[in-house]
CHARMM internal coordinates of N, CA and C (Angstrom, degrees):
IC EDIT
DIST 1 N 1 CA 1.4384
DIST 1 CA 1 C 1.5290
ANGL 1 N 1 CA 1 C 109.43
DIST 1 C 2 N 1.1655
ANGL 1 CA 1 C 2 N 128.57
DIHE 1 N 1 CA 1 C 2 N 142.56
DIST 2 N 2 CA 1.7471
ANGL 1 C 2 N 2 CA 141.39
DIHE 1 CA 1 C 2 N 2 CA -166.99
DIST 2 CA 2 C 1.6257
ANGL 2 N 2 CA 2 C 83.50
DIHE 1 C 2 N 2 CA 2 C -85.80
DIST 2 C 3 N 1.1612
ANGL 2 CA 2 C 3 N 85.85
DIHE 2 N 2 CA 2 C 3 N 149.58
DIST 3 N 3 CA 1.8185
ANGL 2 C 3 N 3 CA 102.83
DIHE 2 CA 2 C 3 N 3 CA -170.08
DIST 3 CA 3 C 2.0231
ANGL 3 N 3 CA 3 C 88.43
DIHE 2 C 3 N 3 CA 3 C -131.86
DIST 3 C 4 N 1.1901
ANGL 3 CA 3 C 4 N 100.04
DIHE 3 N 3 CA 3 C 4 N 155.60
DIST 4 N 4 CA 2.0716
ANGL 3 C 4 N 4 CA 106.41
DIHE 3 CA 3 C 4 N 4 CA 154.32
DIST 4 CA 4 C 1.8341
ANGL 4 N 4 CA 4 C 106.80
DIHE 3 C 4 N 4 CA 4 C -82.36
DIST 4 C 5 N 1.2983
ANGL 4 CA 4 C 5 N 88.17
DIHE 4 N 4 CA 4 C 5 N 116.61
DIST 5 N 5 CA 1.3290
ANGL 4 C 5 N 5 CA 95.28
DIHE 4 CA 4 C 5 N 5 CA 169.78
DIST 5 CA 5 C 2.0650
ANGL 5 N 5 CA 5 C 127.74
DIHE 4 C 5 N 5 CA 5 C -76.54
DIST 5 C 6 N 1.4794
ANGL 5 CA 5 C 6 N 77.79
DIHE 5 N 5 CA 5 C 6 N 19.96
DIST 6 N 6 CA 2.0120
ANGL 5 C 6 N 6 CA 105.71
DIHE 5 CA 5 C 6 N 6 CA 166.18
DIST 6 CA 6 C 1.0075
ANGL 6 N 6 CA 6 C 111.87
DIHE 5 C 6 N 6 CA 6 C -93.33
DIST 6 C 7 N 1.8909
ANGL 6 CA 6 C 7 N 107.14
DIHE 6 N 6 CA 6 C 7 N -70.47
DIST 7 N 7 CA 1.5840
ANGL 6 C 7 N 7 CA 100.03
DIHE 6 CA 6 C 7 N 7 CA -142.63
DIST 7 CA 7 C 1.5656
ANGL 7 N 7 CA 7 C 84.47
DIHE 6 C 7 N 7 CA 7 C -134.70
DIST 7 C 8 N 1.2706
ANGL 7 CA 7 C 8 N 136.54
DIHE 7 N 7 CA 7 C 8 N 16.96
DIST 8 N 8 CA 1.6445
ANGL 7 C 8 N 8 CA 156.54
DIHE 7 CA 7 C 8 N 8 CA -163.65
DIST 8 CA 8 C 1.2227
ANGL 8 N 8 CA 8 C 112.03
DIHE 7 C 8 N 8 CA 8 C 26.24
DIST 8 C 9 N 1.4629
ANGL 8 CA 8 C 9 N 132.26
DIHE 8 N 8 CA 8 C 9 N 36.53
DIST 9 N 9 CA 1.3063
ANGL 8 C 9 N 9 CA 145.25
DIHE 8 CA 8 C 9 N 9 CA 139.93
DIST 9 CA 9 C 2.3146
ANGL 9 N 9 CA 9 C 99.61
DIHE 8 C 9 N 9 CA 9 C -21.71
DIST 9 C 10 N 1.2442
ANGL 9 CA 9 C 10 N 94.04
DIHE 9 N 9 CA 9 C 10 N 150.56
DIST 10 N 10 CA 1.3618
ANGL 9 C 10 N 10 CA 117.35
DIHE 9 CA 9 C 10 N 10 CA 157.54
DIST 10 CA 10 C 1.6780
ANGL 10 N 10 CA 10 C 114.37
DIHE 9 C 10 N 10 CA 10 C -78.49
DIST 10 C 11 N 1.3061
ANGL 10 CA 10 C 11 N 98.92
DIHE 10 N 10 CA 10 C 11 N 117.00
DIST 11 N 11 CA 1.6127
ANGL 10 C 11 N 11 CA 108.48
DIHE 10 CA 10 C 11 N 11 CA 178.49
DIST 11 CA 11 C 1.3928
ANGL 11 N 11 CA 11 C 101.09
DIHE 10 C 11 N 11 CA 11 C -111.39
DIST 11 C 12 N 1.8054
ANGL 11 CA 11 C 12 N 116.33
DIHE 11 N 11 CA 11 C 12 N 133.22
DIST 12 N 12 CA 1.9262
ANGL 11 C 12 N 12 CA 95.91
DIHE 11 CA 11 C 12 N 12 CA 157.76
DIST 12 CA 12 C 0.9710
ANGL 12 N 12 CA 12 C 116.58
DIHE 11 C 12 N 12 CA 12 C -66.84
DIST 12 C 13 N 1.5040
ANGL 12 CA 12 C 13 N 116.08
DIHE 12 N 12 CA 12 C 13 N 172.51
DIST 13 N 13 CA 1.7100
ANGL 12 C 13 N 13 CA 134.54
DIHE 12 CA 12 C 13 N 13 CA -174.52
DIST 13 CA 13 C 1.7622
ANGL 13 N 13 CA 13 C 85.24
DIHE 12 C 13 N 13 CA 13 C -56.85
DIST 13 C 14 N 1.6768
ANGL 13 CA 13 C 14 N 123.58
DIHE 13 N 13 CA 13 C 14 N -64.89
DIST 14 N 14 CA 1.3745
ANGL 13 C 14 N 14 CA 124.35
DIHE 13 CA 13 C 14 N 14 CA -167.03
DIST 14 CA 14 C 1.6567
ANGL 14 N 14 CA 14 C 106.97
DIHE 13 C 14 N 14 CA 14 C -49.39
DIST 14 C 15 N 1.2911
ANGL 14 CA 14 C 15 N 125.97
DIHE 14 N 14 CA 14 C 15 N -31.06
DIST 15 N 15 CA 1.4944
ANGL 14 C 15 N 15 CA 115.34
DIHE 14 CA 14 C 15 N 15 CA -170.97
DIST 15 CA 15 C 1.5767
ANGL 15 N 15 CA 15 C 99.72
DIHE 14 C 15 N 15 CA 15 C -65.30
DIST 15 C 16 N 2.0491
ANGL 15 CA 15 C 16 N 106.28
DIHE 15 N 15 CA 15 C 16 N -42.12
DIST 16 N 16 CA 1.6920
ANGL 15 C 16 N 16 CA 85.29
DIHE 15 CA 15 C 16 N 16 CA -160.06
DIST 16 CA 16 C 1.7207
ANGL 16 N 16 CA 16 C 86.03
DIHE 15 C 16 N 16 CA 16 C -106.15
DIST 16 C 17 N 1.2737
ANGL 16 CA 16 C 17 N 139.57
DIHE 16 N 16 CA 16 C 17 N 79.51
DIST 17 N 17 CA 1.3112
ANGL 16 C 17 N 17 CA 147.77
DIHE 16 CA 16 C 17 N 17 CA 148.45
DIST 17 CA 17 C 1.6408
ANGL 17 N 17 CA 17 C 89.56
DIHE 16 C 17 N 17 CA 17 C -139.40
DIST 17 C 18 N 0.8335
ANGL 17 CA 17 C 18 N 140.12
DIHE 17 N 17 CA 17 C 18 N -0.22
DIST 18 N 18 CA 1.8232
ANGL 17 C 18 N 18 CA 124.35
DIHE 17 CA 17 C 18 N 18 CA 157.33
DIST 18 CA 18 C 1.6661
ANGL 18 N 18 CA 18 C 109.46
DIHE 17 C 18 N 18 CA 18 C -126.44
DIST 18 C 19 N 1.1816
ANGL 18 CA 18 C 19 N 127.16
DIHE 18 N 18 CA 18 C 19 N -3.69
DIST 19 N 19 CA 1.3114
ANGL 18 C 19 N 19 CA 124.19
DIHE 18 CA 18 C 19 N 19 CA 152.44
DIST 19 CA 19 C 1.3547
ANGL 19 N 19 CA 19 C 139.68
DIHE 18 C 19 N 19 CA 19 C -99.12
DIST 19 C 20 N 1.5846
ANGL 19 CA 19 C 20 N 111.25
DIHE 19 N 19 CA 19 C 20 N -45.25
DIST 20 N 20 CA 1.2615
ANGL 19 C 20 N 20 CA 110.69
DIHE 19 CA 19 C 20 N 20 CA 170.51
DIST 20 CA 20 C 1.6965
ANGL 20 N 20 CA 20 C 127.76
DIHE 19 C 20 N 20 CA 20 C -86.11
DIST 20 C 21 N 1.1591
ANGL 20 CA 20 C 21 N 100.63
DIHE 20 N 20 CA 20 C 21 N 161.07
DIST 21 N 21 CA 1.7737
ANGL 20 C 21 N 21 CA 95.00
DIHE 20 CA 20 C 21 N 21 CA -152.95
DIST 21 CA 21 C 1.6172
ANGL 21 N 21 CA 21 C 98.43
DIHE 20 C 21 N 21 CA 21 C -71.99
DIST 21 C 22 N 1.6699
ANGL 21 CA 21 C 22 N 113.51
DIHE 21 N 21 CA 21 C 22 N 160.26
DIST 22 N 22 CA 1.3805
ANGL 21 C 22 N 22 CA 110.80
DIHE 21 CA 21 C 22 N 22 CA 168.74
DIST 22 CA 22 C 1.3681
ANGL 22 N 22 CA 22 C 126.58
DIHE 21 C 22 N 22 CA 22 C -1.02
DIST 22 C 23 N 1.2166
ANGL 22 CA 22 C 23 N 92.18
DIHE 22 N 22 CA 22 C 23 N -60.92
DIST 23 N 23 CA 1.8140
ANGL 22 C 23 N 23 CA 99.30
DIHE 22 CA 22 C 23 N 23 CA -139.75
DIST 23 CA 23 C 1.5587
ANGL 23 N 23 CA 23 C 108.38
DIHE 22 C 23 N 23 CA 23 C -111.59
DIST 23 C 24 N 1.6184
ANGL 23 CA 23 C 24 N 96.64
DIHE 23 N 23 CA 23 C 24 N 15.92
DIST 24 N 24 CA 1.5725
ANGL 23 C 24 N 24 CA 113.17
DIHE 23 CA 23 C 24 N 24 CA 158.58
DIST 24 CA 24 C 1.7206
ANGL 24 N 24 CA 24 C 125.09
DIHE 23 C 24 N 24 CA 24 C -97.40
DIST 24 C 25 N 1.2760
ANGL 24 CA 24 C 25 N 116.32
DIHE 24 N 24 CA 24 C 25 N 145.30
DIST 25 N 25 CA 1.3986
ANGL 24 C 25 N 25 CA 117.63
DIHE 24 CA 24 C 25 N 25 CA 139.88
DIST 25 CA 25 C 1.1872
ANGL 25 N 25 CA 25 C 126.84
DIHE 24 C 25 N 25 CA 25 C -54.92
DIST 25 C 26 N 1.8077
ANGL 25 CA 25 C 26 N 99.99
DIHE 25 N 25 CA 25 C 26 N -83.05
DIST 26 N 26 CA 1.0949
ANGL 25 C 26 N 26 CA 91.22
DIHE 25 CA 25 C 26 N 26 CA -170.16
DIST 26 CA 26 C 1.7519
ANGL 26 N 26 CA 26 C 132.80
DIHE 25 C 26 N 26 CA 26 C -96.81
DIST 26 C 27 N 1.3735
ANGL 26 CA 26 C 27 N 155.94
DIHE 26 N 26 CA 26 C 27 N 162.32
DIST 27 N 27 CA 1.2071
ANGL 26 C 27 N 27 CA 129.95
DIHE 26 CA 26 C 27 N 27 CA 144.08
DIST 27 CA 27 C 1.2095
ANGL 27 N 27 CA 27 C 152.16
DIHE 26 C 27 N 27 CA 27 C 7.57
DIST 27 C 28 N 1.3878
ANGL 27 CA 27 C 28 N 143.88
DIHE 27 N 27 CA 27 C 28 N 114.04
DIST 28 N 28 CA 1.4746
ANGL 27 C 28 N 28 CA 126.75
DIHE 27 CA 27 C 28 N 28 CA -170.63
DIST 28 CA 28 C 1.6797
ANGL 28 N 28 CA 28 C 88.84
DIHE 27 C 28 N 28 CA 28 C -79.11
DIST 28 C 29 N 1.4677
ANGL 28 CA 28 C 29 N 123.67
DIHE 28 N 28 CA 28 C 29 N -54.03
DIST 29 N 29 CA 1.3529
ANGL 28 C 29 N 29 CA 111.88
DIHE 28 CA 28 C 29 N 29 CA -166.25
DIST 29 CA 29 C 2.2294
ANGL 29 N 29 CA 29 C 98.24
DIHE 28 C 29 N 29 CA 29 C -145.59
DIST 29 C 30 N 1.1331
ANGL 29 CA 29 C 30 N 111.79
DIHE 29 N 29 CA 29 C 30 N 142.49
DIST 30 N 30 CA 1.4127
ANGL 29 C 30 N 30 CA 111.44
DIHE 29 CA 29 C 30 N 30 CA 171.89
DIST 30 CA 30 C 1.7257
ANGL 30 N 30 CA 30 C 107.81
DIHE 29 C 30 N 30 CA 30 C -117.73
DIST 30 C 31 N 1.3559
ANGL 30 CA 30 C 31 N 101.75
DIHE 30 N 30 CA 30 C 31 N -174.59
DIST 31 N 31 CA 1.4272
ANGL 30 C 31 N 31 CA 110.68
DIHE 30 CA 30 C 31 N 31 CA -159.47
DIST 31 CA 31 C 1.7078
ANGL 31 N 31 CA 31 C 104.19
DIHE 30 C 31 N 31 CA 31 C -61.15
DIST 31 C 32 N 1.1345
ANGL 31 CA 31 C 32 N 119.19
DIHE 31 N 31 CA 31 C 32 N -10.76
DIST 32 N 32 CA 1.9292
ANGL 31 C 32 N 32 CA 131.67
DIHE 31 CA 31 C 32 N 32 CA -165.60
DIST 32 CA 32 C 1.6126
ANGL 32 N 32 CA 32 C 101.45
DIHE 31 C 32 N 32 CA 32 C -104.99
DIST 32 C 33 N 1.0092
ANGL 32 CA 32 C 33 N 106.60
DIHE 32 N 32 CA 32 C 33 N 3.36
DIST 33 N 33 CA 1.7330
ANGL 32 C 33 N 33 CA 118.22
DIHE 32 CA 32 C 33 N 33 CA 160.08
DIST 33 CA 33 C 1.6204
ANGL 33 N 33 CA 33 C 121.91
DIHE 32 C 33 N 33 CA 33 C -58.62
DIST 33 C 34 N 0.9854
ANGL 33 CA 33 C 34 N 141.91
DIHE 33 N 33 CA 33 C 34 N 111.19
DIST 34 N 34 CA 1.3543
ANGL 33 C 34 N 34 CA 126.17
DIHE 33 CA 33 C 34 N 34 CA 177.98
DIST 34 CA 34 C 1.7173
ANGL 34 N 34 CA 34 C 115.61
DIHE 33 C 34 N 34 CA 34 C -91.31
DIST 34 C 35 N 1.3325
ANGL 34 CA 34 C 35 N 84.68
DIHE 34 N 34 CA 34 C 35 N -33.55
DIST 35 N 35 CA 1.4961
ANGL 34 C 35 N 35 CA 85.21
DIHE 34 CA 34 C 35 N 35 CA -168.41
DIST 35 CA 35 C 1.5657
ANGL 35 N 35 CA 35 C 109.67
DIHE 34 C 35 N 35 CA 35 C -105.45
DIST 35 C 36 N 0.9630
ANGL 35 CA 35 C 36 N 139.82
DIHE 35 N 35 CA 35 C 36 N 12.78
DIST 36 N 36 CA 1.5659
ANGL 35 C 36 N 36 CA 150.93
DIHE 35 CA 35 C 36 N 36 CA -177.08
DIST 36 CA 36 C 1.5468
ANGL 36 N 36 CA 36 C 90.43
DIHE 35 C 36 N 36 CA 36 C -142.44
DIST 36 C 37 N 1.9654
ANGL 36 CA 36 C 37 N 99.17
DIHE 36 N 36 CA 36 C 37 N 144.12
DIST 37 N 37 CA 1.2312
ANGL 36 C 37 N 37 CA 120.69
DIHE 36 CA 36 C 37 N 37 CA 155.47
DIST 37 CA 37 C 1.3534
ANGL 37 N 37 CA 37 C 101.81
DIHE 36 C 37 N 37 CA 37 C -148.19
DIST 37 C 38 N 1.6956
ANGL 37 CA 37 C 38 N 107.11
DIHE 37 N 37 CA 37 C 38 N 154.22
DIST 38 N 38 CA 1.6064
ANGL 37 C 38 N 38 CA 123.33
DIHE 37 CA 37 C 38 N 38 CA 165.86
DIST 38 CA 38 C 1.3760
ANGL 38 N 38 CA 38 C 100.42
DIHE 37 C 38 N 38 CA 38 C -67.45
DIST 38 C 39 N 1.7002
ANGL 38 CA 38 C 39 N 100.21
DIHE 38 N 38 CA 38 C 39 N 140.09
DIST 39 N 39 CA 1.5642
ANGL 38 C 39 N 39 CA 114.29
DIHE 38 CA 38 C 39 N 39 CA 153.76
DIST 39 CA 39 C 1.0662
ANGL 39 N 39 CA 39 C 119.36
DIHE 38 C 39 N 39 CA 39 C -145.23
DIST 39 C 40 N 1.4920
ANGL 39 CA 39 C 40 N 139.75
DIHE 39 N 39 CA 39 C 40 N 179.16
DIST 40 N 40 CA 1.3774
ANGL 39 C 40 N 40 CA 134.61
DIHE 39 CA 39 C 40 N 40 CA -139.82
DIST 40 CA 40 C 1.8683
ANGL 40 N 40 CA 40 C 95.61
DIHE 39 C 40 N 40 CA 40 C -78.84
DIST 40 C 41 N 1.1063
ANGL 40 CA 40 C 41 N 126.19
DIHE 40 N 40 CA 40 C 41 N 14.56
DIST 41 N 41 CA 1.4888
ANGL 40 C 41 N 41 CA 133.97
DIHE 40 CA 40 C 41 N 41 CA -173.58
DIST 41 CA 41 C 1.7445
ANGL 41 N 41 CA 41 C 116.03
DIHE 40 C 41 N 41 CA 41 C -115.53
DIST 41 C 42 N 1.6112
ANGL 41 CA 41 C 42 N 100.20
DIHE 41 N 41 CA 41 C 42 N -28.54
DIST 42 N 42 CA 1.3035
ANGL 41 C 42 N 42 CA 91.30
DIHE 41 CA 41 C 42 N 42 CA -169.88
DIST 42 CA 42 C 1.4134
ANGL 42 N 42 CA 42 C 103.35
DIHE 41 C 42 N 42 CA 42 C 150.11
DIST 42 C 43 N 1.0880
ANGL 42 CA 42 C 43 N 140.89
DIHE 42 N 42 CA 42 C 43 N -120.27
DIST 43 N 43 CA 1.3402
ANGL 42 C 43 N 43 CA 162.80
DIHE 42 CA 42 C 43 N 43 CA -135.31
DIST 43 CA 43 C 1.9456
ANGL 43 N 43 CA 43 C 121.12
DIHE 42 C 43 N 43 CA 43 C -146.47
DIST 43 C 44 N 0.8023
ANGL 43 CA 43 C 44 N 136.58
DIHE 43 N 43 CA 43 C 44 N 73.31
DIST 44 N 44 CA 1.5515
ANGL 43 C 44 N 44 CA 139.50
DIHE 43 CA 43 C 44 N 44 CA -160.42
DIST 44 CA 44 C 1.5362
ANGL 44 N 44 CA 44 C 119.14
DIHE 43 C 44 N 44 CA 44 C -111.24
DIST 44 C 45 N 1.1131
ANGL 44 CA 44 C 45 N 148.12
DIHE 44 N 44 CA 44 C 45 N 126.69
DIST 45 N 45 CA 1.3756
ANGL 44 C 45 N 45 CA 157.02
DIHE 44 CA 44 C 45 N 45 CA 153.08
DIST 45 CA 45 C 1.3132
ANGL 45 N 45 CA 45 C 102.83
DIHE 44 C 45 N 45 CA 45 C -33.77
DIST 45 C 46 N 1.2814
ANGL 45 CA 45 C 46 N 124.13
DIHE 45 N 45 CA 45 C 46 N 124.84
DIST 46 N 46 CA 1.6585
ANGL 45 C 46 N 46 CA 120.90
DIHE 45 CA 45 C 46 N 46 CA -176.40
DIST 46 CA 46 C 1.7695
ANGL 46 N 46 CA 46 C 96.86
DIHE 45 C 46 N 46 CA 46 C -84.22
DIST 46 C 47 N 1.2046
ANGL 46 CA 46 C 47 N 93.89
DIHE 46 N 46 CA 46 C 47 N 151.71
DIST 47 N 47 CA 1.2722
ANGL 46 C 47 N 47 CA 117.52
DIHE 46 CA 46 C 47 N 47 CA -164.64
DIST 47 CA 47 C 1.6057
ANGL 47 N 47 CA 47 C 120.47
DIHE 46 C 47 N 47 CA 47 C -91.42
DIST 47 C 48 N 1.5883
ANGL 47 CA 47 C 48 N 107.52
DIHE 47 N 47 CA 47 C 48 N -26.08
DIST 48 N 48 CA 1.4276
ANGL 47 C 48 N 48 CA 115.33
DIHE 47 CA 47 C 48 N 48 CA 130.54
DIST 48 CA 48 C 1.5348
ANGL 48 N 48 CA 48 C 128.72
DIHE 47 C 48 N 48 CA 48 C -135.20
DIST 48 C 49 N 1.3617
ANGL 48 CA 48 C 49 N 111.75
DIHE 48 N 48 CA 48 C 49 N -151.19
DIST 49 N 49 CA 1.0779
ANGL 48 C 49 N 49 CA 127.16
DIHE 48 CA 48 C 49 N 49 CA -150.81
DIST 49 CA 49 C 2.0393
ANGL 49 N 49 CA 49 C 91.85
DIHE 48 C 49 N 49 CA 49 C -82.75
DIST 49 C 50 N 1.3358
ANGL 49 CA 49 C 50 N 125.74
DIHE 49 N 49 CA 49 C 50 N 140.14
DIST 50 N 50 CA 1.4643
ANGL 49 C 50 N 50 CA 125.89
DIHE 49 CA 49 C 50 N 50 CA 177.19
DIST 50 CA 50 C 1.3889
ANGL 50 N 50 CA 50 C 116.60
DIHE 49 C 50 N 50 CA 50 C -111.83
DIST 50 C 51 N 1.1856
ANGL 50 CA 50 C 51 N 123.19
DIHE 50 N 50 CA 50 C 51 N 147.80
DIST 51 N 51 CA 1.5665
ANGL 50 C 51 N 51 CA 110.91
DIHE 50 CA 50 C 51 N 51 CA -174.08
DIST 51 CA 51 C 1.4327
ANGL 51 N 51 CA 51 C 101.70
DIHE 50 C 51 N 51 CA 51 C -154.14
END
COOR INIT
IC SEED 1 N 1 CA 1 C
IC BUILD
């Protein structure tokens, strides 16, 4: 099973076959991330607090 390679949340196969890059399994970060978010660059430390 694909895990977040953040916070090791359960990802579906579909979350990390349209998010994580090729030549990954698993996720750099999914929506249960608090402290990381995707941006049009890659991978980023959220800038605040998420809830």
């Amino acid at each position: 099973m694909p895990e977040c390679s953040n916070c090791g949340s359960f990802v579906t196969v579909d979350y990390v076959r349209v998010f994580a890059p090729n030549e990954m399994d698993n996720p750099r970060v999914c929506p249960h991330c608090e402290d990381m978010v995707r941006d049009g660059s890659g991978v980023r430390k959220a800038r605040s607090v998420r809830q």
